[in-house]
C-alpha positions, 0 to 999 in steps of 0.5 A, spaced: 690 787 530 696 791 532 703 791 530 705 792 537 702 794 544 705 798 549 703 797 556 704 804 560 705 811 558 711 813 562 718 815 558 719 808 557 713 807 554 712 813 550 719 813 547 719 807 544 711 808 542 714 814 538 720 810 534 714 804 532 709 810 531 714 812 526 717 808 522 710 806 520 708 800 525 700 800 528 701 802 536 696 802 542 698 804 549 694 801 555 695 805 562 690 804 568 694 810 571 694 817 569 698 817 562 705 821 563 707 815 568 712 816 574 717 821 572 713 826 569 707 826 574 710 823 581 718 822 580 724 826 577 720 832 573 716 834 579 721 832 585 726 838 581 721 843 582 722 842 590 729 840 590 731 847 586 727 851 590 730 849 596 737 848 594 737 855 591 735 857 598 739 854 602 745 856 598 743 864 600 743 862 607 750 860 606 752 867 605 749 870 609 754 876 612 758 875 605 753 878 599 746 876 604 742 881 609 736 877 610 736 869 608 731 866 603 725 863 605 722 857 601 715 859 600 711 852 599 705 854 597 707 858 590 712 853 590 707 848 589 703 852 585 710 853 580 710 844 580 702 844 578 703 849 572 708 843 570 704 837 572 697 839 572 698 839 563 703 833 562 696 827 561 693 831 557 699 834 552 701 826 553 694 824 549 694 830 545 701 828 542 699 820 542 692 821 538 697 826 534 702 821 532 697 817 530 697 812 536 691 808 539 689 810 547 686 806 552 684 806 559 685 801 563 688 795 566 692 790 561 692 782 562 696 778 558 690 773 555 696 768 551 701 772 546 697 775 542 693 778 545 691 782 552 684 784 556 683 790 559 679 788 565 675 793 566 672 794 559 673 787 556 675 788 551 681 784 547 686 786 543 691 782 539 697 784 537 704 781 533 709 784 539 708 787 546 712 792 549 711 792 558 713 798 560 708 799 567 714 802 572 713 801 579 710 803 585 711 803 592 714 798 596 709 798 603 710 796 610 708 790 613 707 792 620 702 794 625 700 801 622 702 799 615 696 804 612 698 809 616 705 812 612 704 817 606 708 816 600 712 820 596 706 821 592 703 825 598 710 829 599 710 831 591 703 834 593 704 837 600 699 843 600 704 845 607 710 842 609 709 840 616 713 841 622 716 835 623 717 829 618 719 821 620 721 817 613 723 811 614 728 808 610 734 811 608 735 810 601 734 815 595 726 817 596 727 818 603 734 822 602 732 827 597 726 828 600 728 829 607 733 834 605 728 838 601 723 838 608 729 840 611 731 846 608 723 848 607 724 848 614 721 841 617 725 838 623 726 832 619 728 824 622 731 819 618 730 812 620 734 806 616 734 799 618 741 798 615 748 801 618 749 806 613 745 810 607 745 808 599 749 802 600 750 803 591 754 809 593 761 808 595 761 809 602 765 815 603 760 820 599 756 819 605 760 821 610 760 829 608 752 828 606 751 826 613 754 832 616 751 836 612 745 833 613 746 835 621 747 842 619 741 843 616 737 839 622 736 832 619 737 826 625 740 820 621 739 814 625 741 808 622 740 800 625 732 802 626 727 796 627 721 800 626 715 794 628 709 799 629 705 806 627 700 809 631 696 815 630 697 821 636 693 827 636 699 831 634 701 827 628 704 820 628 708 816 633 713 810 631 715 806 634 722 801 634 725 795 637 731 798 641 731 806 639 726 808 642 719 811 639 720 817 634 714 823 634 711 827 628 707 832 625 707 827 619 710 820 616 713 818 611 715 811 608 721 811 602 723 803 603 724 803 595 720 801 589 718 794 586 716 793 579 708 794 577 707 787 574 703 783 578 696 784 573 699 782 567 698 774 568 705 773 566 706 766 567 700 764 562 705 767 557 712 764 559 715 771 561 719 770 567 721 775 572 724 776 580 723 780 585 726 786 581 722 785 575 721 781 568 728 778 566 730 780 559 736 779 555 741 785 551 736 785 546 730 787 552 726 782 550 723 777 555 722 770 556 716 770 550 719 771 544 714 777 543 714 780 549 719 787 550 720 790 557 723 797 558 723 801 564 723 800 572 719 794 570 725 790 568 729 787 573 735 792 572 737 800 574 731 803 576 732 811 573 729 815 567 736 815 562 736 808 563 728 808 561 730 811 555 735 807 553 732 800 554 726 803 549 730 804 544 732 798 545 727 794 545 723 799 539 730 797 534 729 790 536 721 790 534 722 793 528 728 789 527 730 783 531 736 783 534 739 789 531 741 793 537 744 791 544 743 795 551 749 798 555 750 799 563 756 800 563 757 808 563 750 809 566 751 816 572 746 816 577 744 822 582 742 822 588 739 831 589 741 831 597 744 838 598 750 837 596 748 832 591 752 826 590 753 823 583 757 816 580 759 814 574 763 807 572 767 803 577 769 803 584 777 802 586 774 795 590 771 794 582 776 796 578 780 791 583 776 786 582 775 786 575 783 785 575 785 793 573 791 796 576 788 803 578 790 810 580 786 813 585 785 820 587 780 823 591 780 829 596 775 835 599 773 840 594 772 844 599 778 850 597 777 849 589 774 857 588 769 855 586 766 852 592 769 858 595 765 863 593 759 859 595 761 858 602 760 850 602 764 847 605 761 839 604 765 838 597 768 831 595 772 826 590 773 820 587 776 818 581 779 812 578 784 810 573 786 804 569 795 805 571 796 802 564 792 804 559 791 811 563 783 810 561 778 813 566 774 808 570 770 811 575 768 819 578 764 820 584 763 826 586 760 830 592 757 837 590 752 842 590 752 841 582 755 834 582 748 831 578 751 836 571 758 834 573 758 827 572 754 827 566 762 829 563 764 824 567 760 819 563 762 822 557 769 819 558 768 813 560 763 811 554 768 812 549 774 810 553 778 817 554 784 817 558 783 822 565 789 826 561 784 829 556 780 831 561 786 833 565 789 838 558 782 840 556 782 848 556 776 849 560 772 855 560 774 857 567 772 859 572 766 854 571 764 848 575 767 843 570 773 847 569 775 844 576 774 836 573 782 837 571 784 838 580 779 831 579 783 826 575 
């Protein structure tokens, strides 16, 4: 009998395992996929590597003729290397640092048998404990179509031992954005195809539009109010097919239409766990609709990112440890999208913000003349910040910058504790620094 089981080795799981593990509670893991979950081995950690890579690259060819003879080259296969040096030891340095602290591991798949206890089917054995903790992630979400098997995923992308010479991705949002970008600037010719009128619609729109031009630049074609209807195989690679634009060819496809939550195993309805399409529903104290059952992670019906992953398993761990002692926090929640440039944001939207009842002042504009930006050559720099017109409290910052994922996280900062934009405004930063240039900003 253990104090708590904990199903998925991703982040979500393998922090609040370690809180319970040391505050002395009996913990076990159940995964039936490699342990390290999404981020470390298919997701954030591994995606950097190429992400880096390229960007730093792309960042030499925008200086050609100032500082730059000969433009710098994505080497994908060394690159590849680099990534596997990571990832190839994340699932056994995760067991070694489970057995270490004294956590029981399993291998396999959990299914709730009641709210005591679960099977793990492929063995058969039952394990009980007093709480659970599900923290499977999610997984891709597949097309239904005529040629639906034929799409890679972004696993397969993480895994390219070339790049190819061409890529279609279908669906215009995180997965395929980042991703495109990466192939683009490897040197694939790249087509982006989004059935909606416009990309990441969780972005104000006006990030987007120096994104797009960027995205040009670098060869990408952005087609929006696709509907693809068919996937068929061609002797030189993929052919999709669409309804009113036509037929787009492909060394290589690739489906990014998002992730749903990897729930469909755990026999929630026999243990009263409610959940939706976007996952199990919990309350602030990540606890579900079963009194001793937790959720964290991109499982729960809230914001899929690793930060927020973290943060609800601390939250779920407290409240195991003690009951409704601790309370999660969206509200200043940053997100990052590593296109090139990159687009960040925190906090409210002036529509938000207006919506809410604030009276706000907004300052936007391109950063394009900032010497920072300068110095790069780059010239695809944008802002937009909001502030409560009578409290002067900082509401919202979206940015886009090649390191606009560092300067959000200050952003961040602010609004959790409620600063005023004057105090990013007066600080004496160190200059001349990226950050320093948060002061034109507010």
């Amino acid at each position: 009998m253990y104090d708590t089981i904990v199903i998925g080795t991703g982040t979500a799981g393998l922090t609040a395992a370690g809180i319970l593990a040391q505050k002395g509670k009996k913990v076990a893991v159940v995964d039936n996929r490699p342990y390290g979950g999404t981020c470390a081995l298919r997701g954030c950690q591994p995606k950097k590597y190429l992400v880096n890579n390229t960007q730093i690259a792309a960042e030499t060819r925008a200086l050609l003729g100032k500082g730059y003879k000969t433009p710098a080259v994505t080497d994908w296969t060394q690159l590849q290397q680099f990534k596997g040096e990571f990832t190839s030891k994340v699932t056994e340095n995760t067991k070694k640092s489970l057995k270490d602290n004294g956590i029981d591991s399993y291998e396999g798949t959990a299914t709730f048998r009641d709210s005591k206890s679960l099977l793990i089917k492929e063995s058969g054995e039952v394990l009980s404990a007093n709480s659970f903790l599900i923290a499977t992630g999610a997984s891709a979400v597949q097309l239904k179509m005529k040629g639906s098997v034929l799409p890679h995923g972004s696993d397969d992308f993480l895994e390219l031992k070339e790049i190819p010479k061409s890529i279609v991705f279908i669906g215009g949002g995180y997965i395929s954005l980042e991703f495109a970008f990466v192939a683009a600037l490897a040197g694939s010719q790249v087509t982006v195809l989004q059935k909606g009128d416009s990309f990441l619609n969780m972005f104000p729109q006006t990030l987007l539009s120096p994104v797009i031009k960027s995205a040009e630049e670098h060869g990408i074609k952005m087609v929006t109010g696709v509907d693809v209807v068919g996937i068929k195989k061609t002797n030189d690679g993929y052919r999709v097919n669409t309804v009113k634009h036509g037929d787009f060819d492909g060394a290589y496809v690739i489906a990014g239409i998002g992730r749903a939550p990897e729930i469909k195993n755990l026999n929630l309805d026999a243990v009263g766990v409610k959940y939706d399409r976007r996952g199990i529903i919990t309350d602030e104290y990540m606890q579900s609709t079963a009194e001793s059952i937790y959720a964290a992670g991109d499982c729960v019906s809230s914001i899929m990112l690793a930060p927020v992953a973290d943060m609800e398993a601390i939250t779920a761990a407290t409240n195991i440890i003690s009951e409704k002692s601790k309370q999660v926090d969206y509200d200043s929640v940053p997100s990052v999208v590593f296109t090139y440039p990159q687009i960040a944001s925190v906090g409210l939207t002036e529509e938000k913000a207006e919506a809410l009842g604030h009276k706000v002042t907004v300052k936007k504009g391109s950063g394009s003349g900032m010497m920072n930006y300068r110095r790069l050559n780059a010239k695809h720099i944008y802002y937009e910040t909001v502030t409560d017109s009578e409290s002067g409290k900082l509401l919202g910052a979206h940015i886009v910058s090649p390191y606009a994922g560092e300067l959000i996280n200050l952003f961040a900062l602010a609004i959790k504790h409620g600063l005023p934009a004057s105090a990013l405004k007066d600080l004496p930063w160190a200059y001349p620094t990226y950050t320093s240039d948060i002061k034109y900003m507010v």
